[in-house]
C-alpha positions as a Markdown table, in Angstrom:
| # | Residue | x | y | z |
|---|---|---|---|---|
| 1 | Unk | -27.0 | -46.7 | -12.6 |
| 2 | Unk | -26.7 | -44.6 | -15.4 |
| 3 | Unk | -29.5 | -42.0 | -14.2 |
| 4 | Unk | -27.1 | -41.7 | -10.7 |
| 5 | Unk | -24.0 | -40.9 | -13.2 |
| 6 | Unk | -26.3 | -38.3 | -14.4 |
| 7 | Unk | -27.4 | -36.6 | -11.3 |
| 8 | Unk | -24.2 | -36.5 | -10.1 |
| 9 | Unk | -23.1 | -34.8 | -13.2 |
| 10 | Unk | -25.6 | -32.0 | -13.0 |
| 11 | Unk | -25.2 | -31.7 | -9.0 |
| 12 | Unk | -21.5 | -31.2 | -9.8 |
| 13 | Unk | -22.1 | -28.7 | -12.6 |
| 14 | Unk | -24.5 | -26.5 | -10.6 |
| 15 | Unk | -21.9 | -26.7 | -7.8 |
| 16 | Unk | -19.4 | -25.5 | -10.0 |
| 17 | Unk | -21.8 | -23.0 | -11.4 |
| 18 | Unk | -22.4 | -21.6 | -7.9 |
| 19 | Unk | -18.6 | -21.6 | -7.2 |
| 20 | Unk | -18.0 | -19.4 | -10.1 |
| 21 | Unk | -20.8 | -16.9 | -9.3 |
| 22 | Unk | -19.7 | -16.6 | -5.9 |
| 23 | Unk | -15.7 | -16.1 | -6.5 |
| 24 | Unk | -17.2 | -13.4 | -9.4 |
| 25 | Unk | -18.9 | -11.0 | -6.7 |
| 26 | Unk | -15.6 | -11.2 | -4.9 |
| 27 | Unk | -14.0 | -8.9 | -7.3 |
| 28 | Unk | -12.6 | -5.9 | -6.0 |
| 29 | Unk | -14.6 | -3.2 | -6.9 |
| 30 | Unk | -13.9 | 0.5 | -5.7 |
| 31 | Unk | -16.9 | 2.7 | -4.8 |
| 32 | Unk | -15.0 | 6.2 | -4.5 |
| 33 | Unk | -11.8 | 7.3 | -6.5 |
| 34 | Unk | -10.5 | 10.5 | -5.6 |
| 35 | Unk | -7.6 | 12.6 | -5.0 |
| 36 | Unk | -7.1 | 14.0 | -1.7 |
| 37 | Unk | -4.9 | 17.0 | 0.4 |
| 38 | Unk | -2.1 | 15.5 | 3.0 |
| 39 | Unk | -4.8 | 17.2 | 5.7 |
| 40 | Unk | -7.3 | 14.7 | 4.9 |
| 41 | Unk | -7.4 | 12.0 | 8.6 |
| 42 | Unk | -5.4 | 9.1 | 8.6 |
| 43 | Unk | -3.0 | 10.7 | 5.7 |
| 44 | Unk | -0.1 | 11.7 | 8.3 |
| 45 | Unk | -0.3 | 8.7 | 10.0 |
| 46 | Unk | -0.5 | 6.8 | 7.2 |
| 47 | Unk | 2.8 | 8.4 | 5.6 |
| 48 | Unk | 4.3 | 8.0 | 8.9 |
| 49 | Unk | 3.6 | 4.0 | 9.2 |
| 50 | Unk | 5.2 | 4.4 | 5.3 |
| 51 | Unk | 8.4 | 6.2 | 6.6 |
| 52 | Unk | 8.7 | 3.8 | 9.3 |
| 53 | Unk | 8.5 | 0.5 | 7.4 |
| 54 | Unk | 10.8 | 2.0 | 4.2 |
| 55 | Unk | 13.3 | 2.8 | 6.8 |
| 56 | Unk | 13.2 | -0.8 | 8.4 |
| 57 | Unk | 13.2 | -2.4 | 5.2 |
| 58 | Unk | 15.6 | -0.3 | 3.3 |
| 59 | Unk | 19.3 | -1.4 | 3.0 |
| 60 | Unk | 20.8 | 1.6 | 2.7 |
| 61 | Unk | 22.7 | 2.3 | 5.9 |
| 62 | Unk | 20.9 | 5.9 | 6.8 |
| 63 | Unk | 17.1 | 6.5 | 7.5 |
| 64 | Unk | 14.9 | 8.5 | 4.7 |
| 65 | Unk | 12.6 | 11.7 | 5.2 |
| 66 | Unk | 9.7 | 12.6 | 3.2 |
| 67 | Unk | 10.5 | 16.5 | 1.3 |
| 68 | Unk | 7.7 | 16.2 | -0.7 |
| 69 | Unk | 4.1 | 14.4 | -1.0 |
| 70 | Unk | 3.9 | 14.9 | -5.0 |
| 71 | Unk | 0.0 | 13.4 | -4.8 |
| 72 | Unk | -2.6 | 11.0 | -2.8 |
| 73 | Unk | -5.2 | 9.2 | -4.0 |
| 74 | Unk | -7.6 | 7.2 | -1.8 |
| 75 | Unk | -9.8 | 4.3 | -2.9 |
| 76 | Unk | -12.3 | 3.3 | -0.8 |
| 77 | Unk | -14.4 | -0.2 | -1.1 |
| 78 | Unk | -14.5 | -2.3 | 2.4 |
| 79 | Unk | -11.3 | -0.7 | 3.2 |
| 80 | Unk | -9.1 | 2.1 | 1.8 |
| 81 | Unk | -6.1 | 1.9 | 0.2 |
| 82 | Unk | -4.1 | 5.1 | -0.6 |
| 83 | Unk | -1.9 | 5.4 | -3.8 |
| 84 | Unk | 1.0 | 7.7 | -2.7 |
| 85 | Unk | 3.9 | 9.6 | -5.0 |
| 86 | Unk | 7.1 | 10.3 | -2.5 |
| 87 | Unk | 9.9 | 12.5 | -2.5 |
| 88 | Unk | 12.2 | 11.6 | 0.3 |
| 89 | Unk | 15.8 | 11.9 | 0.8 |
| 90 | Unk | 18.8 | 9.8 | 3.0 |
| 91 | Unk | 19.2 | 11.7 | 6.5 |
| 92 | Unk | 22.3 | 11.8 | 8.8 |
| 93 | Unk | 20.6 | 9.5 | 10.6 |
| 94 | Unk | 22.0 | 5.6 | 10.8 |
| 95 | Unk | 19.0 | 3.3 | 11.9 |
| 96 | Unk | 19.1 | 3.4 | 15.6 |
| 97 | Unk | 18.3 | 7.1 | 15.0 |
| 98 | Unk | 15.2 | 9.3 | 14.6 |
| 99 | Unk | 15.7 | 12.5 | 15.9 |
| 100 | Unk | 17.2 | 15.4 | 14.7 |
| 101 | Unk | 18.0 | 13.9 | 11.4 |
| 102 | Unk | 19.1 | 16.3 | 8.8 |
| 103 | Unk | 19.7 | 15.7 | 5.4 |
| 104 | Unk | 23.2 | 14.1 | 3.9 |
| 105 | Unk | 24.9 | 16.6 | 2.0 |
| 106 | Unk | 28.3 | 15.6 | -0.7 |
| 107 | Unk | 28.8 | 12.0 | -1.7 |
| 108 | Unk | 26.5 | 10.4 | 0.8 |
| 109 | Unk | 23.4 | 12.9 | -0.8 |
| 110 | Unk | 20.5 | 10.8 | -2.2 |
| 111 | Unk | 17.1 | 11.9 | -3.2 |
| 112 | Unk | 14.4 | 9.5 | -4.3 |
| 113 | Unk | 10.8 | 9.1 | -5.6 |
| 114 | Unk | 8.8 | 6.5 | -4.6 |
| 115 | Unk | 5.2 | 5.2 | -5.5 |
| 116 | Unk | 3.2 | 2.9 | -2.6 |
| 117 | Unk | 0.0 | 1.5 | -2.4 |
| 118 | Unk | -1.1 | 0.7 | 1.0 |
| 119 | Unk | -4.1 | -1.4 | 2.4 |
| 120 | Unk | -5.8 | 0.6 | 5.4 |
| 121 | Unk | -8.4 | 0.1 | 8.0 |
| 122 | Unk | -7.2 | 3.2 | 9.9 |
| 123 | Unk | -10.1 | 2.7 | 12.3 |
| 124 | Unk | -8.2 | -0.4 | 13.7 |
| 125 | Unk | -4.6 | 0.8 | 13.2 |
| 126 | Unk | -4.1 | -1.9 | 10.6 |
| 127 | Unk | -1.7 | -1.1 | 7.7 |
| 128 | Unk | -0.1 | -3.1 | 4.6 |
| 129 | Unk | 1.7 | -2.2 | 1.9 |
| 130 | Unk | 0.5 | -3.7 | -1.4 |
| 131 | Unk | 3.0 | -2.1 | -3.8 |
| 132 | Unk | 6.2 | 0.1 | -3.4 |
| 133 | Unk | 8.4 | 1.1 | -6.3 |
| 134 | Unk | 11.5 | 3.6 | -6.0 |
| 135 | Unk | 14.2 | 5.2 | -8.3 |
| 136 | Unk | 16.4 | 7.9 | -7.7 |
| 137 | Unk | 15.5 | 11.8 | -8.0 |
């Protein structure tokens, strides 16, 4: 009896072993880091799948335009994620609207910067965002 305790013991420590090698290689590990142009592919759609989902998410009454795309950086493992720093600013625009929004001028003006990280497998049109922070300009 005591020789079964034992084997069960070790079976459950080399499955706990295995366990813990396998979760290790899981670890995301980047294989290129690198800062890119706004003319790289899958940028623009990128920033516009970004615009889209701030605007949809936002509170604020008025859609948001990018002025400025301070830098990129793309990460590339199994996927890509790009690391983005924003300029945008509120539009005339209400939500139901997206053309021919210019930008609020007087007490409705609003200018912010905003950081996001975003999952992307542009290949298959799938986007996430991982990380978004804003604060005003």
């Amino acid at each position: 009896m005591a020789r079964a305790w034992q084997a069960l013991r070790l079976l459950l420590a080399m499955l706990a072993a295995l366990v813990a090698i396998t979760n290790e290689g899981r670890k995301k590990t980047f294989l290129k880091v690198e800062e890119i142009p706004m003319t790289e592919p899958y940028v623009e759609d990128t920033i516009q799948f970004l615009i889209s989902y701030f605007n949809q998410e936002n509170k604020d009454a008025y859609n948001f335009r990018v002025i400025r795309i301070l830098n990129i950086k793309r990460l590339i493992s199994d996927h890509m994620e790009y690391h983005m720093n924003i300029e945008m600013r509120r539009t005339t625009c209400q939500k139901s609207e997206t053309k021919n929004c210019k930008f609020q001028e007087g007490k409705l003006y609003k200018q912010i910067k905003c950081f996001f990280s975003v999952f992307v497998i542009p290949w298959f049109g799938k986007y996430k965002i991982l990380s978004r922070n804003c604060t005003d300009a």
